[in-house]
Backbone as JSON, one array per atom type, in Angstrom:
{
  "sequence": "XXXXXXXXXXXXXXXXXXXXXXXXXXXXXXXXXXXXXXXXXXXXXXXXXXXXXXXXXXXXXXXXXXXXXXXXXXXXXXXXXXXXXXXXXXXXXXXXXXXXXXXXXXXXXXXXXXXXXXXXXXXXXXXXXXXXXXXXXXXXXXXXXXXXXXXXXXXXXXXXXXXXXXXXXXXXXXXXXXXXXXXXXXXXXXX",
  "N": [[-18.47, -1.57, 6.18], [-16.23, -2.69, 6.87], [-14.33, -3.55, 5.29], [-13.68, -1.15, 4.4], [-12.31, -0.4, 6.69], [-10.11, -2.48, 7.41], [-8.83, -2.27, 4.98], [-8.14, 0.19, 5.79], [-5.68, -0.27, 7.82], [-4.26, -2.51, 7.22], [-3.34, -1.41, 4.95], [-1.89, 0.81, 5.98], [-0.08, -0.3, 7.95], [1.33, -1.5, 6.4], [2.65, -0.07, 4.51], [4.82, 1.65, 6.64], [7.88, 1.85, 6.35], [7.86, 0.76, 4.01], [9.15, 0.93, 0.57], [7.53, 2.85, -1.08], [7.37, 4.99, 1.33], [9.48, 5.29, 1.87], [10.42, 6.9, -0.63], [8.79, 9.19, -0.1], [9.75, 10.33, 1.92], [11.96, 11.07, 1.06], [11.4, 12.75, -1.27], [10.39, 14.68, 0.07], [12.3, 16.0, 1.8], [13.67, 17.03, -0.19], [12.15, 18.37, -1.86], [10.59, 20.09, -0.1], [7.93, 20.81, 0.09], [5.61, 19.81, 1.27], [2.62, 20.32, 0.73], [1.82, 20.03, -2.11], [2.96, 17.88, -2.79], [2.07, 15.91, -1.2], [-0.64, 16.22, -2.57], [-0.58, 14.82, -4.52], [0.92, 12.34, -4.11], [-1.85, 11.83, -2.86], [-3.47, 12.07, -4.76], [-2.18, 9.65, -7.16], [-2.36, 7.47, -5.46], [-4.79, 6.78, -5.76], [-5.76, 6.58, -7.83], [-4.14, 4.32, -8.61], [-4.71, 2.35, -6.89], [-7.91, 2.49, -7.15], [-7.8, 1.34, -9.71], [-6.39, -1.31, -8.88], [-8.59, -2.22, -7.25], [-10.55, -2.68, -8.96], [-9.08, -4.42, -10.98], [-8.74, -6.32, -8.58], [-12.2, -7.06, -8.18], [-12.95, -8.13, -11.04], [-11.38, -10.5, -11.19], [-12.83, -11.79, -9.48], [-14.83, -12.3, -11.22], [-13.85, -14.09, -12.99], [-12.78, -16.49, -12.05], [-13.3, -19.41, -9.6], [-15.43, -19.44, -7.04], [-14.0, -21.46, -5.16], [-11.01, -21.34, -6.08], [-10.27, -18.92, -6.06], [-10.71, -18.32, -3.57], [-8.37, -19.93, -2.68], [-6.3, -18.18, -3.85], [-6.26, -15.67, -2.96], [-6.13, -16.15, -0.21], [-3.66, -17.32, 0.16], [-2.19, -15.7, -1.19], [-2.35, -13.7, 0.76], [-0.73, -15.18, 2.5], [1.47, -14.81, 1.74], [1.93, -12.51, 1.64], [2.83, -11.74, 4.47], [4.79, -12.76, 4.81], [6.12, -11.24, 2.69], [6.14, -8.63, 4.3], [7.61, -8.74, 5.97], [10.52, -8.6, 4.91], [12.6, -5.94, 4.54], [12.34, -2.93, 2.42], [13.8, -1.26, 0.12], [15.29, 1.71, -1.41], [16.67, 2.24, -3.4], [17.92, 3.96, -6.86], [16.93, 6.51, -6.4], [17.19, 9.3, -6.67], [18.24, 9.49, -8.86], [16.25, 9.28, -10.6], [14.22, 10.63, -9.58], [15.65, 13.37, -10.74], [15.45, 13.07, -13.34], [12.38, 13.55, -13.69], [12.06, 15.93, -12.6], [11.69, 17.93, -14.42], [8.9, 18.48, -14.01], [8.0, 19.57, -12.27], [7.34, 19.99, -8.24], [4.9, 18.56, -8.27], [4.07, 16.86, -10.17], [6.7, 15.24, -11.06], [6.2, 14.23, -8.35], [3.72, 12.89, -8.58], [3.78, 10.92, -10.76], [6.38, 9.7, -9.99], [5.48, 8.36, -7.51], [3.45, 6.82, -8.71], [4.61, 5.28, -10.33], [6.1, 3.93, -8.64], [4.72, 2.44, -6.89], [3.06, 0.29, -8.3], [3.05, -3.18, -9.07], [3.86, -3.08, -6.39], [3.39, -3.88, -2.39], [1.56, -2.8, -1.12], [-0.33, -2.16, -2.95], [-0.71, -5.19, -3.96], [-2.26, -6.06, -2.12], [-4.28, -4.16, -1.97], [-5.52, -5.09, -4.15], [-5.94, -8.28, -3.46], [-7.74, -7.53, -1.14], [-10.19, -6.36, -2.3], [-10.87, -8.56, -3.99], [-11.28, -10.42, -2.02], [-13.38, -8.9, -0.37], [-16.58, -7.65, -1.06], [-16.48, -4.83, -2.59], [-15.57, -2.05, -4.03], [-15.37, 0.18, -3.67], [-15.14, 1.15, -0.99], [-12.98, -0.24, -0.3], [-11.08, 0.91, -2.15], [-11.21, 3.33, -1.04], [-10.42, 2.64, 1.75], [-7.86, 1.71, 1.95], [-6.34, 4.07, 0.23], [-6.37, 6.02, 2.33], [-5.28, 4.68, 4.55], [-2.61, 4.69, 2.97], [-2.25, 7.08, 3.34], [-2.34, 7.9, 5.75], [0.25, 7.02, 6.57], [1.83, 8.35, 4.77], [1.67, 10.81, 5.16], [2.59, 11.55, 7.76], [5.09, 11.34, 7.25], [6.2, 13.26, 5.05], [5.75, 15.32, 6.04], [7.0, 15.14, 8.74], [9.61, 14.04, 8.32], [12.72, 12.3, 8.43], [13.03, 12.2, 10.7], [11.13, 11.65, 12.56], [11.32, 9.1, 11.02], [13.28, 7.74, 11.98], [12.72, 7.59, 14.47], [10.35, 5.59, 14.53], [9.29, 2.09, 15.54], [10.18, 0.43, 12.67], [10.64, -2.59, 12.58], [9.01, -3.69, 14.69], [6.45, -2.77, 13.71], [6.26, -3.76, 10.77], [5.87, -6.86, 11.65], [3.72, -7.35, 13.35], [2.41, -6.0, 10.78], [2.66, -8.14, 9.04], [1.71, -10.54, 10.73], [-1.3, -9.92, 10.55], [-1.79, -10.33, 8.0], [-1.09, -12.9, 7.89], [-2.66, -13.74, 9.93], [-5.41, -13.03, 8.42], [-4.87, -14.43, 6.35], [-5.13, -17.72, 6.89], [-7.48, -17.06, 8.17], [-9.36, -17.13, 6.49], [-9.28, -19.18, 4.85], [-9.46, -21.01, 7.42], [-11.97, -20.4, 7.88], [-13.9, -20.85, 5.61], [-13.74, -23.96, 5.49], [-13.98, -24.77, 7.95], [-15.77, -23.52, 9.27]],
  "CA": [[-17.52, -0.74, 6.92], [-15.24, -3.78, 7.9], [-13.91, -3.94, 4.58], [-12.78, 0.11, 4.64], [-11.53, -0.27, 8.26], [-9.4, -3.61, 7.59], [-8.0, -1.92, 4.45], [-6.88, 0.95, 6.03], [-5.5, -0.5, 8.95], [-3.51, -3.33, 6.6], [-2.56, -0.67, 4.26], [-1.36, 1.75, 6.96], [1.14, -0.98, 8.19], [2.2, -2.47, 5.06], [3.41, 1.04, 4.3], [5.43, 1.65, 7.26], [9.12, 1.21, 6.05], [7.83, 0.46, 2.33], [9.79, 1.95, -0.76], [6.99, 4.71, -1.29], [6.99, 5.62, 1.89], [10.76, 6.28, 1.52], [10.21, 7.96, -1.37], [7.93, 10.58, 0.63], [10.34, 11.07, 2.66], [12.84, 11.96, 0.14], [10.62, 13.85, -1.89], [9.64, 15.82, 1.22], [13.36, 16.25, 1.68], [14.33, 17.62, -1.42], [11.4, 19.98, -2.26], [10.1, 20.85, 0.78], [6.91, 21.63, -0.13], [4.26, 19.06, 1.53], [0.98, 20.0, 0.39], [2.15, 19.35, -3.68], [3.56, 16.55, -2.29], [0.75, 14.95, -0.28], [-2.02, 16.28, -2.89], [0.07, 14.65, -5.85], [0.77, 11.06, -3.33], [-3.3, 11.16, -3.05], [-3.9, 11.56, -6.46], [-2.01, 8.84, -7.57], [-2.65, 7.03, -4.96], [-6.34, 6.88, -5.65], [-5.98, 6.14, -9.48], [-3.33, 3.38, -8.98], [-5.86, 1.25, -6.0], [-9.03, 2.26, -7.71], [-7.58, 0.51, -10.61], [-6.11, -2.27, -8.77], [-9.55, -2.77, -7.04], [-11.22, -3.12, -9.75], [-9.36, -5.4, -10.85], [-9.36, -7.93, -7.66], [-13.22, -7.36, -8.16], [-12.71, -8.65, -11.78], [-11.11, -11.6, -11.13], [-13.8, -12.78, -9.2], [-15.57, -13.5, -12.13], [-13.17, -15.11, -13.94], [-12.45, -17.11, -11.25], [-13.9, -19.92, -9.35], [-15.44, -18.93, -5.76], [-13.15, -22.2, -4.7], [-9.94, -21.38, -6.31], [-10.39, -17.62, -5.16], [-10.51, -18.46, -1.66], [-6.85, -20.43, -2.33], [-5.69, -17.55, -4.18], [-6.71, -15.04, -1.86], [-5.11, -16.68, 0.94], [-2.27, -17.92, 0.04], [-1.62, -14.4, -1.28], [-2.23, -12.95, 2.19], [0.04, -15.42, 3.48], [2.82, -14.93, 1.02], [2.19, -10.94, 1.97], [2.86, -12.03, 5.24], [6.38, -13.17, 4.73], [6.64, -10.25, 2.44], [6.29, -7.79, 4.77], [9.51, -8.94, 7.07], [11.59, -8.1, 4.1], [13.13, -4.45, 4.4], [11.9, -2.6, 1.06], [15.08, -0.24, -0.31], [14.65, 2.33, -2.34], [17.74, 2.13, -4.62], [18.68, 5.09, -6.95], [16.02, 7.48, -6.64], [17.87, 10.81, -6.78], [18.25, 10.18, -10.7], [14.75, 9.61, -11.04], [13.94, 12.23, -8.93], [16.37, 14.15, -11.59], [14.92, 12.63, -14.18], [11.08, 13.8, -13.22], [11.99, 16.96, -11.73], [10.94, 19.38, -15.12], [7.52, 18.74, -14.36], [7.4, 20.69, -10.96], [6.87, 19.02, -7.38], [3.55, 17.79, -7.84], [4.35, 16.37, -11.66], [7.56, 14.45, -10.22], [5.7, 13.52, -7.26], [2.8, 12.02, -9.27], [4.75, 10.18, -11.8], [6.96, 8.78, -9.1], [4.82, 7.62, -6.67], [2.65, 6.09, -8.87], [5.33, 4.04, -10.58], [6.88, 3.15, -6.98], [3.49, 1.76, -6.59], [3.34, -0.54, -9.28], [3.68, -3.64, -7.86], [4.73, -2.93, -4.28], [3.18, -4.52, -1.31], [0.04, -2.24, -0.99], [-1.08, -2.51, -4.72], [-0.86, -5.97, -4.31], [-3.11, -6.11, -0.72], [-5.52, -3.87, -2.8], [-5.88, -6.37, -5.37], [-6.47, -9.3, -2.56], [-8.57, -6.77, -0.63], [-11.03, -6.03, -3.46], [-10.92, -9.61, -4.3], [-12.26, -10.72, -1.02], [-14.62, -8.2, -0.04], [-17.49, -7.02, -2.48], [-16.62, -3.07, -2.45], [-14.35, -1.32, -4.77], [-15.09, 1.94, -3.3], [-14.54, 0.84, 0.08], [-11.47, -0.78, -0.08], [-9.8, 2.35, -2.43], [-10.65, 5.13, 0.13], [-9.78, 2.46, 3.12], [-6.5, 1.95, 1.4], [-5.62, 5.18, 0.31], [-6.39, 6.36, 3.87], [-3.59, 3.82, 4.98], [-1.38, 5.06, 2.56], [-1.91, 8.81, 3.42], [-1.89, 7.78, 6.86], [1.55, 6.3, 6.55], [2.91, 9.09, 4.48], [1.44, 12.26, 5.38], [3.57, 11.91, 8.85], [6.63, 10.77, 6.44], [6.2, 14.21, 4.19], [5.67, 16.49, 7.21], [7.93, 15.75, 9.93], [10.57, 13.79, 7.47], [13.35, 11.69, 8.51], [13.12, 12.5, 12.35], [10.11, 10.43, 12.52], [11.42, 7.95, 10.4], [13.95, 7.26, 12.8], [12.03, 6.83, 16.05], [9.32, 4.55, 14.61], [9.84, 0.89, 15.44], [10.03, -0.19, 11.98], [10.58, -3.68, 12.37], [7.7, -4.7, 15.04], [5.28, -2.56, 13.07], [6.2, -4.91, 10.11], [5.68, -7.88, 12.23], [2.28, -6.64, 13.29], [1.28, -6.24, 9.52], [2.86, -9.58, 8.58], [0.5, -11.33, 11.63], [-2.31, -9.08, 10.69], [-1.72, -10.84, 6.7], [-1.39, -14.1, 7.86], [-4.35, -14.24, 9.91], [-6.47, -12.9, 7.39], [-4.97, -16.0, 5.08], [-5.4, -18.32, 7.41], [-8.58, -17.47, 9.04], [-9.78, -17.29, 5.66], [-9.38, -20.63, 5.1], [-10.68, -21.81, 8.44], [-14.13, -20.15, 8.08], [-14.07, -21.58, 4.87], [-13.69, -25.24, 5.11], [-14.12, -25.52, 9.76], [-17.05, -23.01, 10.04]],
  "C": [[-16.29, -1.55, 7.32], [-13.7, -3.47, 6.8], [-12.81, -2.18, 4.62], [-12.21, 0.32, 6.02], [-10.56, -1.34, 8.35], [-8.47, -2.55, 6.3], [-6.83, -0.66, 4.84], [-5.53, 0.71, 6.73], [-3.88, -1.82, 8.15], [-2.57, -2.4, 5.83], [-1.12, 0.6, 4.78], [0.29, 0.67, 7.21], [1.78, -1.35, 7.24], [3.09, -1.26, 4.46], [4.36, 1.83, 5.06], [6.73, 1.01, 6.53], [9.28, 1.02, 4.48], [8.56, 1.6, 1.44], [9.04, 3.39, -1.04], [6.49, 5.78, -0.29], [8.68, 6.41, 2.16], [11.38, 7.08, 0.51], [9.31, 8.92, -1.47], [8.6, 11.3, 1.23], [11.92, 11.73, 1.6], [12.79, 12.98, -0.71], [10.62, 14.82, -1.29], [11.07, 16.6, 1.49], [13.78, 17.2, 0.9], [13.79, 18.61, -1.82], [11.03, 20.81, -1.33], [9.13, 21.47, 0.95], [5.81, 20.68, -0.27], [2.74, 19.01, 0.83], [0.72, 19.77, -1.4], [2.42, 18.39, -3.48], [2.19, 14.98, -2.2], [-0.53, 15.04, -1.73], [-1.3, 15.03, -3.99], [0.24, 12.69, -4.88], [-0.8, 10.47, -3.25], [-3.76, 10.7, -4.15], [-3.46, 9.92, -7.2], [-2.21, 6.94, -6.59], [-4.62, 5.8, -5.35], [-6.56, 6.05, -7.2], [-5.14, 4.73, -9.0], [-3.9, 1.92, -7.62], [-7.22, 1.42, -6.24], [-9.03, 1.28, -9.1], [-7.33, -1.48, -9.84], [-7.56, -2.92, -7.82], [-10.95, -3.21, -7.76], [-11.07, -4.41, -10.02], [-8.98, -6.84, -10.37], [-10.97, -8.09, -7.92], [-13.44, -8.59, -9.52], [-12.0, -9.82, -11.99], [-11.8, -12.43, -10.27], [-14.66, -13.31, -9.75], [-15.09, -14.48, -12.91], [-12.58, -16.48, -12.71], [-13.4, -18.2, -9.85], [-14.31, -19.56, -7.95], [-13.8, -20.46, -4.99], [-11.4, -21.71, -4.83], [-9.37, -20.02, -6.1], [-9.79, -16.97, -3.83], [-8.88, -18.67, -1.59], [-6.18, -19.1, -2.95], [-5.16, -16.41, -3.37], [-5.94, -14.99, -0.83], [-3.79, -17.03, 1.23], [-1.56, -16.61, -0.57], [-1.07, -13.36, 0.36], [-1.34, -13.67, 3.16], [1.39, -15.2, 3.0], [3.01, -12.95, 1.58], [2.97, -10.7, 3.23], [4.15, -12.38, 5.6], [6.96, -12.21, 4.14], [6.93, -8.83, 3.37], [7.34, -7.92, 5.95], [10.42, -9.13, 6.41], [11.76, -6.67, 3.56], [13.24, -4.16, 3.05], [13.35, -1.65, 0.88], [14.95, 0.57, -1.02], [15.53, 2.64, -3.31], [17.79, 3.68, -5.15], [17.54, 6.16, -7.48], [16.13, 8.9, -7.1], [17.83, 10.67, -8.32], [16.97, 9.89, -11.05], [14.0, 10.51, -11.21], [14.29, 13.63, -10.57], [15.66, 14.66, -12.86], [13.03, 13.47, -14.42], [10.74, 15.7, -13.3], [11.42, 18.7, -13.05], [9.57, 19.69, -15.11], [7.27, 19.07, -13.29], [7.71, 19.32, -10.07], [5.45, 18.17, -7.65], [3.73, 16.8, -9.01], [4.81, 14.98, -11.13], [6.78, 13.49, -9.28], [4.54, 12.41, -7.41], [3.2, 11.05, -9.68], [5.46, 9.15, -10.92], [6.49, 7.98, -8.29], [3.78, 6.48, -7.23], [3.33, 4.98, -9.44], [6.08, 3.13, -9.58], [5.4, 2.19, -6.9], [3.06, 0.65, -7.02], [3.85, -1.66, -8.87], [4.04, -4.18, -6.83], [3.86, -3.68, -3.38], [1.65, -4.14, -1.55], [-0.5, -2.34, -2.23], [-1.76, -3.7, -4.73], [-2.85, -6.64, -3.34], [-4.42, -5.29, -1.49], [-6.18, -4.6, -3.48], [-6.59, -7.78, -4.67], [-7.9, -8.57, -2.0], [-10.32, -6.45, -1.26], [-11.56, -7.42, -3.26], [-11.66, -10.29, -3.07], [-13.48, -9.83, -0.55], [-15.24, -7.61, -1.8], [-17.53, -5.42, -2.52], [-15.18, -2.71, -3.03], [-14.35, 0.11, -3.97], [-14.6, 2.46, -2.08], [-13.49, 0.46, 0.34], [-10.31, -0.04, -0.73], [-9.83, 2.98, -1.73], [-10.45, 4.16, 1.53], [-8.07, 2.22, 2.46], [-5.83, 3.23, 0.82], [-5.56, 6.03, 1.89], [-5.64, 6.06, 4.04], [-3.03, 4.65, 4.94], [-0.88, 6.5, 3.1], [-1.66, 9.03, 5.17], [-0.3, 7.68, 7.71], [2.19, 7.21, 5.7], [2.79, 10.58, 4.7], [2.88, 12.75, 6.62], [5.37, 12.25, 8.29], [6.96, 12.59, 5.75], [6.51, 14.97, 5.15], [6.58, 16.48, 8.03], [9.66, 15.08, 9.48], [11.17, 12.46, 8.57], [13.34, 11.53, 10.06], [12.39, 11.78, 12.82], [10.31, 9.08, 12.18], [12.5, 6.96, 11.14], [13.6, 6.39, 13.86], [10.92, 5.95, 15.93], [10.16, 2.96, 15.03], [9.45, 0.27, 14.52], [9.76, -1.65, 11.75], [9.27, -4.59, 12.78], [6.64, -3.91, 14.4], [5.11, -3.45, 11.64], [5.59, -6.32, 10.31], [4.05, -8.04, 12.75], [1.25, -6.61, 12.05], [1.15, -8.05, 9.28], [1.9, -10.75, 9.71], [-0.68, -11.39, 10.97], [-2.91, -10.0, 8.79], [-1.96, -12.19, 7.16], [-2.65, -14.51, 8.43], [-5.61, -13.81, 9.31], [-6.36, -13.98, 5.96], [-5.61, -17.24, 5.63], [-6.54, -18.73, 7.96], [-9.62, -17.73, 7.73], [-10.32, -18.65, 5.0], [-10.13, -21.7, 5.99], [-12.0, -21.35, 8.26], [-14.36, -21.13, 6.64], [-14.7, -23.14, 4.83], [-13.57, -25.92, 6.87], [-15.83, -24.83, 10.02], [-17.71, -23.44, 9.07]]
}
């Protein structure tokens, strides 16, 4: 249970402010029609961190329990620095454009899952996996996050997106990363 309650909880923040959570809110914007939205964000959601938890599981065999641990960690600390750099979401509208003959949910699939690709949370999946022994746990605590972090984004839009305090909820993940690199390490090689 640690492992689906740390992922959500990592994933949740790491998605605060992130590129596909500002391409929820633009989506949500433009079509206006949440529950294609949201089902079409789960979906891909689900495929694109069941994949990537696979394979962090899969590189634990190819990989030494020693050189794991450094990978691992030193990932979660590099996440850690990543996440106090403001994500952008550049020129989405022609994507959007681009997308848009295959309905809201099509678009919304397609897009989100290539925003995903990647991005911050993909990567935290991939670590996530990789340290704990549960693929199944660590996709539905990470998609949780994510849906956590964009359901509000879809639904109440830009109004929300305003009054969060983006930055210290960043700062919060980026802690929340490092001491899961760090402590990683110390149990390792103090306990």
């Amino acid at each position: 249970m640690q492992e689906f309650l740390l992922s959500t909880a990592i994933v949740a923040l790491a998605e605060m402010g992130d590129k596909t959570q500002l391409l929820a809110l633009l989506l949500a914007a433009r079509y206006q029609k949440p529950v294609p939205i949201l089902i079409a964000i789960l979906l891909a959601t689900l495929i694109n961190h069941g994949v990537s938890a696979m394979v962090g599981q899969w590189v634990t065999t190819v990989l030494s329990p020693e050189i794991l641990l450094w990978i691992v960690s030193l990932g979660f600390i590099a996440m850690a620095g990543w996440m106090l750099i403001p994500d952008e979401l550049g020129d989405e509208d022609e994507n959007i454009n681009k997308w848009q003959k295959y309905g809201v949910f099509g678009a919304t699939f397609v897009l989100f899952f290539l925003a995903e690709i990647g991005d911050k949370t993909q990567i935290a999946t991939v670590a996530l996996a990789a340290r704990f022994d549960s693929i199944f746990w660590v996709t539905a605590g990470t998609t949780l996050g994510m849906m956590l972090a964009n359901a509000p984004a879809v639904f109440i839009g830009h109004k929300l997106a305003e009054k969060l305090p983006i930055s210290l909820i960043h700062k919060i993940g980026a802690l929340i990363f490092l001491l899961l690199g760090v402590g990683a390490l110390i149990q390792h090689y103090l306990l």
